[in-house]
DRENPA-3360 file (N, C-alpha, C; in nm, 2 decimals, always signed):
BEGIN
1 = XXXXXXXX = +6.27/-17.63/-4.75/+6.14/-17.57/-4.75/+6.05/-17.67/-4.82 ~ +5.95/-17.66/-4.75/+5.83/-17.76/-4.85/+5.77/-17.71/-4.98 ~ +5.80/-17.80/-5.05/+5.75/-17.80/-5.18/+5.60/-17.80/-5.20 ~ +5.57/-17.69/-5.27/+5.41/-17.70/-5.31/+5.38/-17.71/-5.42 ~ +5.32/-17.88/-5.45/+5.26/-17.91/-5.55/+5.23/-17.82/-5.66 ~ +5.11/-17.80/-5.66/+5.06/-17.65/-5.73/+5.13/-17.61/-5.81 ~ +5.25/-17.49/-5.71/+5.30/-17.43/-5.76/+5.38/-17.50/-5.88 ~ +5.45/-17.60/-5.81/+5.56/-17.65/-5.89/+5.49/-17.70/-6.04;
9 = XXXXXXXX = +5.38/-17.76/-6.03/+5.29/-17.81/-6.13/+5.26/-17.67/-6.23 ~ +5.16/-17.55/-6.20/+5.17/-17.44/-6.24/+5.28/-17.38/-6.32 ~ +5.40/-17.37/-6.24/+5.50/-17.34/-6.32/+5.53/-17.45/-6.43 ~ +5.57/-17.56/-6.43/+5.64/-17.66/-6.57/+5.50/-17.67/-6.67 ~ +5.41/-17.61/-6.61/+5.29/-17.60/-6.73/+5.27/-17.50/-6.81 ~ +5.33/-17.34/-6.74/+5.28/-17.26/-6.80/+5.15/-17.17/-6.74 ~ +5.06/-17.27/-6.66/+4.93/-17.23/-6.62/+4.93/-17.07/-6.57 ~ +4.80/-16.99/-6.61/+4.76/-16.90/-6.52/+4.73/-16.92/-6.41;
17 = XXXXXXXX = +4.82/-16.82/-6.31/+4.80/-16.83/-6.19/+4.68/-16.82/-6.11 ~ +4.59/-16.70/-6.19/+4.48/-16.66/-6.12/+4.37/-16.75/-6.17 ~ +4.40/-16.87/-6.29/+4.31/-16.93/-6.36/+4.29/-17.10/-6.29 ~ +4.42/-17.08/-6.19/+4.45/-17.21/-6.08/+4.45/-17.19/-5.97 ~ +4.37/-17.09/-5.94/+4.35/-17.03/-5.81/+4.47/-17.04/-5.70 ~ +4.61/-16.98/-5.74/+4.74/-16.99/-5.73/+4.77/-16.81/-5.66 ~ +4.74/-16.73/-5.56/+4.76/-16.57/-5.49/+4.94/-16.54/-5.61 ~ +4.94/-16.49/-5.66/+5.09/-16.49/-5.73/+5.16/-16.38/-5.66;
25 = XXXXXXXX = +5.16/-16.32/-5.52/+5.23/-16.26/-5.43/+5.31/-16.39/-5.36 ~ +5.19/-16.51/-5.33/+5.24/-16.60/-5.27/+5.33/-16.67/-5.34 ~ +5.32/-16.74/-5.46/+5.40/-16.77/-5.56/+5.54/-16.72/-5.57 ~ +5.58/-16.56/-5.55/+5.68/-16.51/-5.58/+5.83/-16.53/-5.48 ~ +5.70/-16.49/-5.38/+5.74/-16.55/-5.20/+5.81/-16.66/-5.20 ~ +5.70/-16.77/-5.26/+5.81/-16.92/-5.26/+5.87/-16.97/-5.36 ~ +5.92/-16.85/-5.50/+6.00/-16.92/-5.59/+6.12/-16.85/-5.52 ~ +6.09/-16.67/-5.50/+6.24/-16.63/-5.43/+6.25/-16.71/-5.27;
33 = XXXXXXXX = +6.23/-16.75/-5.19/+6.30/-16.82/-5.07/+6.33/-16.99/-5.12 ~ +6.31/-17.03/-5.21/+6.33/-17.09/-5.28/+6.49/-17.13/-5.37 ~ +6.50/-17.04/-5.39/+6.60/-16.95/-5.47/+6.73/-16.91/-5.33 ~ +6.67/-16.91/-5.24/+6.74/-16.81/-5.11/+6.77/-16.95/-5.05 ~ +6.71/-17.02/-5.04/+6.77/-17.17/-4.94/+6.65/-17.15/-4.80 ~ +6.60/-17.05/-4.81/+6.51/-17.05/-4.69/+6.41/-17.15/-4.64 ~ +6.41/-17.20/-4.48/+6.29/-17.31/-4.50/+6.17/-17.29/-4.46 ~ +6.13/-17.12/-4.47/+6.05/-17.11/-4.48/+5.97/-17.00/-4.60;
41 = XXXXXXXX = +5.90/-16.96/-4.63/+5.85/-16.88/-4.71/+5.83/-16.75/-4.64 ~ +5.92/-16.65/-4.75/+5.96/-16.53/-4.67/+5.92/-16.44/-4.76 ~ +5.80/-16.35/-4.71/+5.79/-16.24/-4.78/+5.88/-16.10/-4.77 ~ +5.92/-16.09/-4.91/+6.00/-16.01/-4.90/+6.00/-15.87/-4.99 ~ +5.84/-15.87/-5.04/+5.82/-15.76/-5.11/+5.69/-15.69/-5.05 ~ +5.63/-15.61/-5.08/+5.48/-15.57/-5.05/+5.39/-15.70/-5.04 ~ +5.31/-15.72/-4.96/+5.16/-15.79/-4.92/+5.05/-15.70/-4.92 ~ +4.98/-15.70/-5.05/+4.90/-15.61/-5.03/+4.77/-15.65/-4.96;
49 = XXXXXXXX = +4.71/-15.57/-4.92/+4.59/-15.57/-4.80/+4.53/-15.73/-4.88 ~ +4.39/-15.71/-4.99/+4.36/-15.83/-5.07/+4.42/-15.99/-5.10 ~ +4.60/-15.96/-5.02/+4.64/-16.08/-5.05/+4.62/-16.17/-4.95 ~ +4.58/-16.10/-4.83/+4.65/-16.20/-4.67/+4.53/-16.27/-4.68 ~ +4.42/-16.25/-4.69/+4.35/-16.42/-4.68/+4.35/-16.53/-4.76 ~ +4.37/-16.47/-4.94/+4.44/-16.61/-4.99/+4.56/-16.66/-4.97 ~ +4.63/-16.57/-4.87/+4.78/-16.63/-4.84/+4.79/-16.68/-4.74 ~ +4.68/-16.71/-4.68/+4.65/-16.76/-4.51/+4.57/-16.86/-4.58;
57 = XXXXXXXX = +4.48/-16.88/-4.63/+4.39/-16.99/-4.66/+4.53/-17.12/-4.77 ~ +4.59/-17.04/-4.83/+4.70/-17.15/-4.93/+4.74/-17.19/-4.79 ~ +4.86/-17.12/-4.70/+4.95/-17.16/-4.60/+4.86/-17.30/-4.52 ~ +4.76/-17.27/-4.50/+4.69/-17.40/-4.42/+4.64/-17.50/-4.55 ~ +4.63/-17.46/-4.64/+4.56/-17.57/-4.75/+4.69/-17.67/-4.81 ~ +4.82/-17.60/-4.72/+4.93/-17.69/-4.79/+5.00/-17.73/-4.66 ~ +4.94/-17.68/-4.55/+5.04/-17.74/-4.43/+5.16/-17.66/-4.37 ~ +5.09/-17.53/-4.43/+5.27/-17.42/-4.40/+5.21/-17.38/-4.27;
65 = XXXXXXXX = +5.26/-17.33/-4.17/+5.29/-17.36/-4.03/+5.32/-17.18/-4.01 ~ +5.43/-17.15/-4.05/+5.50/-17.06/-4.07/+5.52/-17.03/-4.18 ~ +5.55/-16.85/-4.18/+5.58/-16.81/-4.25/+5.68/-16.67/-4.23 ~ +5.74/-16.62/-4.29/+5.84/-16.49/-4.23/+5.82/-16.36/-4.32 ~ +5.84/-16.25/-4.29/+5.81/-16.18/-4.37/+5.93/-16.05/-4.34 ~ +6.00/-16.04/-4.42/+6.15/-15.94/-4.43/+6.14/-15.83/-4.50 ~ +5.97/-15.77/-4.59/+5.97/-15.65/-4.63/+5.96/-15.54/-4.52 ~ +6.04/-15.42/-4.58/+5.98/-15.30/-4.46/+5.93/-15.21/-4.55;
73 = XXXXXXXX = +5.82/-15.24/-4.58/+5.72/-15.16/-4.67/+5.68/-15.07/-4.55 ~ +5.59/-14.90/-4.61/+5.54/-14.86/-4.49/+5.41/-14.92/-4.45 ~ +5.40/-14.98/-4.46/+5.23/-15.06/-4.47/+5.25/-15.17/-4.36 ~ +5.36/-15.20/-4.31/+5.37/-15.31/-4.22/+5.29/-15.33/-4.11 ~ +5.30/-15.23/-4.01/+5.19/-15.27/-3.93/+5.06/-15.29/-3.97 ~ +4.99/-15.19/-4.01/+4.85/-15.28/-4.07/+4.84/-15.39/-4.15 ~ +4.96/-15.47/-4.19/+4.96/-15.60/-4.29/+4.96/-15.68/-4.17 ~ +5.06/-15.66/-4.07/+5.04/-15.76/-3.95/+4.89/-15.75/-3.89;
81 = XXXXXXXX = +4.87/-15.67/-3.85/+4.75/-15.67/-3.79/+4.63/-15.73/-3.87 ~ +4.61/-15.69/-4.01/+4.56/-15.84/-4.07/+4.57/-15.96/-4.08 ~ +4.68/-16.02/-4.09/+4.72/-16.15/-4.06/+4.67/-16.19/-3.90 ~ +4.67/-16.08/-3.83/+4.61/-16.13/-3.70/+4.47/-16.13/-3.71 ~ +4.41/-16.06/-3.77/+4.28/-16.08/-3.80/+4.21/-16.21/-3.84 ~ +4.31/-16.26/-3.96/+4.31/-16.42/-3.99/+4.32/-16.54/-3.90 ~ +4.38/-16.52/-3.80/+4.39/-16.63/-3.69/+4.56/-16.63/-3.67 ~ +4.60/-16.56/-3.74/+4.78/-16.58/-3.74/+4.85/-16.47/-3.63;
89 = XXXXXXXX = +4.91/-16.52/-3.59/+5.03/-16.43/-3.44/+5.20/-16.45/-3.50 ~ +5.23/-16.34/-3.47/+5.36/-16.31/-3.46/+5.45/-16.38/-3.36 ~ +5.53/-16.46/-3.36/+5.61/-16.48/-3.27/+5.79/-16.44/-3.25 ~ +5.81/-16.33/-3.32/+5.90/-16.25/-3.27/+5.96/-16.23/-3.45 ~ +6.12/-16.22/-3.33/+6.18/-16.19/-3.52/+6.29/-16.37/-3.55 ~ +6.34/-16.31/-3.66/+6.45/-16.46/-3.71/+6.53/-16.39/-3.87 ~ +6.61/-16.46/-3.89/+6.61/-16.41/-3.97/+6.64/-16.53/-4.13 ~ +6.64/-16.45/-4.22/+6.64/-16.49/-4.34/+6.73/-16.51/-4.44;
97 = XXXXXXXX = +6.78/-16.58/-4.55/+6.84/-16.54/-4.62/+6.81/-16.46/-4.78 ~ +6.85/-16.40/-4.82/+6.81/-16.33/-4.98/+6.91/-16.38/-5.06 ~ +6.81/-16.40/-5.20/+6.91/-16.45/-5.30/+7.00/-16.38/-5.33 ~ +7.04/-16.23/-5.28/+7.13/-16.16/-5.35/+7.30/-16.20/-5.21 ~ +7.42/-16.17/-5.33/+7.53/-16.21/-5.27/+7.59/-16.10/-5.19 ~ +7.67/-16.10/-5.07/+7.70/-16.03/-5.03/+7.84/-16.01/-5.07 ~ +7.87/-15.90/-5.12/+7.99/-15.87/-5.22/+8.10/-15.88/-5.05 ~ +8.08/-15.85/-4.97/+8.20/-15.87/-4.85/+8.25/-15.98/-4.80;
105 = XXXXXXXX = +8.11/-16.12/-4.83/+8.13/-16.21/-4.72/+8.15/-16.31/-4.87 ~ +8.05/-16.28/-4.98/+8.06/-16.39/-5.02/+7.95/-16.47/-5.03 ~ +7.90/-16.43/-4.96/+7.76/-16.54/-4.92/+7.65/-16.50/-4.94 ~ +7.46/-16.52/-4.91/+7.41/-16.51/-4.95/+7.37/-16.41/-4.81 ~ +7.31/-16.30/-4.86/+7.28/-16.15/-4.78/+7.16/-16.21/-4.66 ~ +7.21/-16.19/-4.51/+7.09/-16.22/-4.42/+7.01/-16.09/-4.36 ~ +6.89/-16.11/-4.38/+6.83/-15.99/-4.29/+6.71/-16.04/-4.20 ~ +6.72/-15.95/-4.08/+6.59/-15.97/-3.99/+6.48/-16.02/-4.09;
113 = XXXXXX = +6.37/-16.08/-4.03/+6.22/-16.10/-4.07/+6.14/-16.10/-3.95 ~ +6.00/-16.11/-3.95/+5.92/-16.15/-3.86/+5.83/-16.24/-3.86 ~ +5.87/-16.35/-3.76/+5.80/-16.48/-3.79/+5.65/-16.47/-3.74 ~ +5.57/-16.51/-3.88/+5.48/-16.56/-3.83/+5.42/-16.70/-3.78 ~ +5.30/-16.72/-3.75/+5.24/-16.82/-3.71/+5.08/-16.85/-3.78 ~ +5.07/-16.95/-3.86/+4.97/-16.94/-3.92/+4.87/-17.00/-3.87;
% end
């Protein structure tokens, strides 16, 4: 996954997130897929309405292309359809890894996501 400056800077400093103009939904996103081996940044908890344009304006301010998103909040469709508002489309599903282990296989737990396109 690509590394973002920023963030990585932000974190070894301590910085406030909202004081570095740093979305800390998005932050979370890319310390757990991070964490997961994912190469892309995968949201995997709630996006709330307020987050998707500084999460679409970082994604293009660093070159992210893609992004996935594996929460099934009930809020989903209208969080997509915002992102579509932004300029971003959906291009189907894919899936992901989560940092949690899968006690049967051993390995790191896969589940659907939906890829976007930023």
């Amino acid at each position: 996954m690509k590394e973002i400056k920023a963030f990585e800077e932000a974190k070894s400093t301590g910085a406030n997130f909202k004081e570095s103009g740093i979305n800390s939904t998005m932050y979370w996103a890319y310390e757990r897929s991070k964490e997961a081996g994912n190469d892309t940044i995968d949201f995997s908890e709630v996006i709330w309405d307020y987050d998707i344009e500084p999460i679409v304006k970082a994604c293009r301010a660093y070159g992210i292309n893609h992004i996935t998103i594996s929460s099934t909040f009930s809020g989903l469709i209208a969080t997509l359809a915002e992102f579509e508002k932004h300029g971003c489309r959906m291009e189907g599903l894919t899936k992901v890894k989560t940092s949690h282990i899968d006690w049967q296989t051993g390995e790191k737990q896969i589940l659907p996501a939906i890829l976007v396109r930023i």
